[in-house]
Each structure stands twice: as structure tokens, then as C-alpha cells.
N, C-alpha and C positions, 0 to 999 in steps of 0.2 A: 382355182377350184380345188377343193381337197379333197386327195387321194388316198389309197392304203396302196402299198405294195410290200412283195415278201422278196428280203435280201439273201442269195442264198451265197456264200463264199466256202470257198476249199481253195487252201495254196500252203503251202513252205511253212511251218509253225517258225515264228518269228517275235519277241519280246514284243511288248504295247501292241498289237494288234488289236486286240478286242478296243484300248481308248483311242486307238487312231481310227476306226473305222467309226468309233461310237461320236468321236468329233467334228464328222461329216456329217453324221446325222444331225448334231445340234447347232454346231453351225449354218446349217440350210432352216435352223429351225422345224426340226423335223419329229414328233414324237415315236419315242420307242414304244410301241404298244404288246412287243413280245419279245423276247429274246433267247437264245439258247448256242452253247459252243460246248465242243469239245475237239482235245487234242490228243492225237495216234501217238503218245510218245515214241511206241517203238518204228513208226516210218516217218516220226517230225511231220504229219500234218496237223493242218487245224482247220475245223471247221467251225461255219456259225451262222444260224437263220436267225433271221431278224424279219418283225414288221415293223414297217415306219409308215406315219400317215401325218399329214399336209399338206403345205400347198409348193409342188417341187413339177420338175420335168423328166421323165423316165431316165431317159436316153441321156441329158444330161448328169444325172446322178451317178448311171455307170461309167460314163465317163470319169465322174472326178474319182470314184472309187476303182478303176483301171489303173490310172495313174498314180496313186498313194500306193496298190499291193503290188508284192512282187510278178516278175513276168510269165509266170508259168498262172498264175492265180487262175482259179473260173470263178464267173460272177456271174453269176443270173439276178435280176432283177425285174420281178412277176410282177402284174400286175394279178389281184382274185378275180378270176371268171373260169366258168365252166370250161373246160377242155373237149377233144375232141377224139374219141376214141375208133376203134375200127375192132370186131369180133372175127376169130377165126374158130369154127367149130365144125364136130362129123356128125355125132349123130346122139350123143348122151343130151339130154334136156334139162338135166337139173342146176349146172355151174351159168348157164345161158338164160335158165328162165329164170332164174335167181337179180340175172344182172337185167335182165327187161322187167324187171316186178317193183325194181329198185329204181330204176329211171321214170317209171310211167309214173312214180310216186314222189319223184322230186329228189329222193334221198342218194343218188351217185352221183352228182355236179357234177357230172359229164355230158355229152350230145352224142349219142351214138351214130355215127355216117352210114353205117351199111354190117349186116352181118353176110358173111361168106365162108360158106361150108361144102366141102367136097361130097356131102350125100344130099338129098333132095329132101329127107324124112322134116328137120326142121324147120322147114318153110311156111309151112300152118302156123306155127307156135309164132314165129316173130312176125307174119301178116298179121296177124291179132293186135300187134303193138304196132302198126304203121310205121316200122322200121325197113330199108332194104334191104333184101334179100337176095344174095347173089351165089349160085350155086355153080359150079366149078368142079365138075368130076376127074376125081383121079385115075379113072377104070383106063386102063389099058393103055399106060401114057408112064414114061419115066419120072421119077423124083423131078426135073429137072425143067421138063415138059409142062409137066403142072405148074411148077411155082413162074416158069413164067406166066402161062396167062394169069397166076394170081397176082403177080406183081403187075403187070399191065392193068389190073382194076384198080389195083392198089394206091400207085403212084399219082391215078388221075383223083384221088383225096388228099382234102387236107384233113391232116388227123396229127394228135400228139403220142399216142400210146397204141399199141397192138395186142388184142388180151386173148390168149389161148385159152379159151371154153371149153374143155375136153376136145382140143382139136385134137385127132390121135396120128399124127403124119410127124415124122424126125425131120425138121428143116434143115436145110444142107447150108454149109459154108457161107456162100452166098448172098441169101437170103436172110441168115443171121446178118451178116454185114453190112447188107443195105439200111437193116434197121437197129442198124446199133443201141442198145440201152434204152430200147423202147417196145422190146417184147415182152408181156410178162404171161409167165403160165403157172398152171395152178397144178401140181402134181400131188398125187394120191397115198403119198405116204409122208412121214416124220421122216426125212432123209436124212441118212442114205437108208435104205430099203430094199425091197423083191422089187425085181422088173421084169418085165417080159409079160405075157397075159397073165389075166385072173391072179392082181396082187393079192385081193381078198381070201383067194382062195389059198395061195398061196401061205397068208398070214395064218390062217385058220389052221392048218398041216402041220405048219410049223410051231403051232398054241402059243403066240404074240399075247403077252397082256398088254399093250396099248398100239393104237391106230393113231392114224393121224393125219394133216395135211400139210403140205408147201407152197407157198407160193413166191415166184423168187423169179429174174430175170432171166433170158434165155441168150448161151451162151454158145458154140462149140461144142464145150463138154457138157453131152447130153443131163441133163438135168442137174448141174452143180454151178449154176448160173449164183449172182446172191443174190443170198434170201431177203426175203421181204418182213414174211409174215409165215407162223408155225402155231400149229396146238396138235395137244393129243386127246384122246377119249380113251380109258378106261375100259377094257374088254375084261369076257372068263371064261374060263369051260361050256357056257349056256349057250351062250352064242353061236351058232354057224354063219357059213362063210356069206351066207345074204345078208343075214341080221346084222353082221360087221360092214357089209359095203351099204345096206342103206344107210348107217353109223357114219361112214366113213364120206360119203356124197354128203352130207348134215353140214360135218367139219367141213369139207371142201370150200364148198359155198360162204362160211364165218367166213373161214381164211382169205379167198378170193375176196369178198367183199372187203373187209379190213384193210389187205394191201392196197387195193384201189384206192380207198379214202386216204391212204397213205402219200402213196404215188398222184392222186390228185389235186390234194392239197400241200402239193411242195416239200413233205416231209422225209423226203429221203436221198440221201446222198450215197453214189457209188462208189469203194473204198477199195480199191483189188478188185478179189473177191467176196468180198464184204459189204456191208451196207452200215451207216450209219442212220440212223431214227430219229427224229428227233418230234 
């Protein structure tokens, strides 16, 4: 039966690589229907997504491409279907109903499992979309406290990605590492930036002519995770500090959306701290 799948590789940049991996594919008889590499010269890697479609066996394929690259190589070998996400959010509505506006409409080829948020307020909002709704208060309970029981709802899903929806809580050590390179969050400025409360307001005091968003993996180092996905908007003197944060929730949402389609469709590779696009 014929299939698509997306090849994704990173390992040791190494001469013929692109025609050794390319003569798996036609030797299995296998059409290239996309292609795309690039190499780090300064850390020697290489990377390279590829679709192929025919009539092949997953499992077998990364096998035989195991065996040809070097030992450190990763190789993922997707098949196209919808992924399986999981939302964390407190109380802002606009990154959250952006991403339920886009599901109910076909357009995030994702499945949302459950949204879980430490205030009660957006529960209304994702009942409306016949999504889970799983509320988990932080009041009066340690960093530590909390995320466990959100990791005990967590765990008992399957899910591929974890999306910070203006979830406003600093996750600890821990909980980063549980879910390694599968948090993504969506931060409020063109980083690096003001932090602490009221960026907006902050940015206004300070007379910024551009805003912006981020969205970029979640790391340790509080927000310096790699980026995904960036723009700016164009602010003046006219402007006060709400006119810039309605502006600035506008970009959020682009940006968030855009990484997703990123990160959903296979097209992003982690490099340090760096990201490769493709």
C-alpha cells in the first residue's frame, strides 16, 4: 500500500551523506517528494528532511538508514497524521482561544487531549469547544505541590507536545525534564526583553518602537529555551501601554500559531540552543 512518510536526520556532517541516504530511498524504490539539508559547519552537523512515498515498511526503513549513518545519528521516520497535544493555561483567553478557534476549524492538525489550568475563569471558554477541562489550583500549595498533581493528570495522556497558553507559573527543574523538548511557550516580547509584570507597560515607560513575540522551547534558562518562531509590530508615541498589549496579544497568537504548524508538521530540528527550520 502506498505510503508518505517524513525522514528527519541529524548526526556528524560526513562526505556523500545526502547520496547515501538518497540511495536508500531509490533503491527501496521510493519517491522523493521533498527535500531539504543543511550543514552547522561550525559544530560539523548535518541535517536533512525529506518526504518519501511508496510502497515501503516504517520500521523497516529506519532500520536500514540506522545502519548506513553514524552512531550518534537521530532518525526519526513520521508517518503524516495529526499529533496529540496537551494545553497549559491561568487565565489570559486570547493565545488559548486562538488555539481552540483553529482546531474546531480543522486548521492545527493537532487533537487537543485536555486543557489544564491552575484558575477556574477559563473553563466556560473551552466547554464551548467540547474539550477537557481540567482545573488544578495553585493557591496555597508549593511550586512543587502543584506540579505534581499536574504531572499525575499529565502522565495518564498520550500526547506529543505541551503548549504554554499564557500559562503564567515558572516550571521548576523537574518538570522541565520530564518533558524534555516538548514544551513550547509563547513569550511576550522580541527576546530578550522587560520581565517581571506589566511588559507592556513597562515597554511604553521605556518609549520601545517595536513589540513583539516569541515562541521558542522551554528550557532551565527561563525563557532562552530555542526559538521557534519571532516578529515584531511597529509601535510610536500614540500608543499607550494597552494599545501596545492589545498589539502585542495580536503578534502572540501569529506567532504561537505559526510555531505549532512548525513543530507539527515535522519542521524543526533542535541544534544547542538553536533551532533549525526547515
Amino acid at each position: 500500500m502506498q505510503k508518505r512518510a517524513r525522514v528527519l536526520i541529524d548526526c556528524t556532517d560526513e562526505k556523500g551523506l545526502v547520496y547515501q541516504i538518497s540511495k536508500v530511498f531509490y533503491d527501496r524504490g521510493l519517491n522523493i517528494d521533498n527535500n531539504r539539508e543543511f550543514v552547522d559547519k561550525e559544530e560539523g552537523k548535518f541535517f536533512m528532511r525529506t518526504v518519501v512515498s511508496g510502497l515501503f515498511d516504517i520500521d523497516e526503513l529506519y532500520q536500514e538508514l540506522t545502519a548506513l549513518l553514524p552512531t550518534e545519528a537521530h532518525i526519526r521516520v513520521i508517518e503524516p497524521k495529526s499529533k496529540k497535544i496537551v494545553i497549559l493555561a491561568t487565565k489570559e483567553s486570547h493565545a488559548l482561544g486562538d488555539i481552540l478557534i483553529r482546531h474546531e476549524a480543522g486548521e492545527l492538525d493537532a487533537d487537543i487531549e485536555c486543557v489544564i489550568a491552575n484558575r477556574e475563569i477559563l473553563g466556560t471558554l473551552v466547554g464551548r469547544f467540547d474539550i477537557p477541562f481540567i482545573y488544578i489550583s495553585s493557591d496555597d500549595m508549593s511550586r512543587e505541590n502543584h506540579e505534581k498533581l499536574m504531572m499525575d493528570s499529565i502522565d495518564k495522556l498520550d500526547f506529543d507536545y505541551m503548549v504554554l497558553a499564557k500559562y503564567m507559573r515558572i516550571l521548576t527543574p523537574k518538570f522541565v525534564k520530564a518533558y524534555d523538548q516538548k514544551i513550547i511557550n509563547i513569550h511576550h516580547s522580541f527576546l530578550p526583553a522587560f520581565i517581571g509584570a506589566n511588559p507592556y507597560k513597562q515597554a511604553f515607560q521605556r518609549g520601545v518602537k517595536i513589540i513583539g513575540a516569541t515562541a521558542h522551547f522551554v528550557t532551565d534558562d527561563l525563557d532562552e529555551g530555542p526559538i521557534i518562531a519571532q516578529d515584531v509590530i511597529p509601535v510610536n508615541h500614540r500608543l499607550g501601554w494597552r494599545d501596545m498589549q492589545k498589539a502585542g496579544r495580536d503578534g502572540e497568537k501569529i506567532v504561537l500559531s505559526r510555531a505549532l504548524a512548525l513543530v507539527l508538521n515535522d519542521r524543526v530540528f533542535i541544534n544547542g540552543n538553536k533551532t533549525v527550520i526547515f
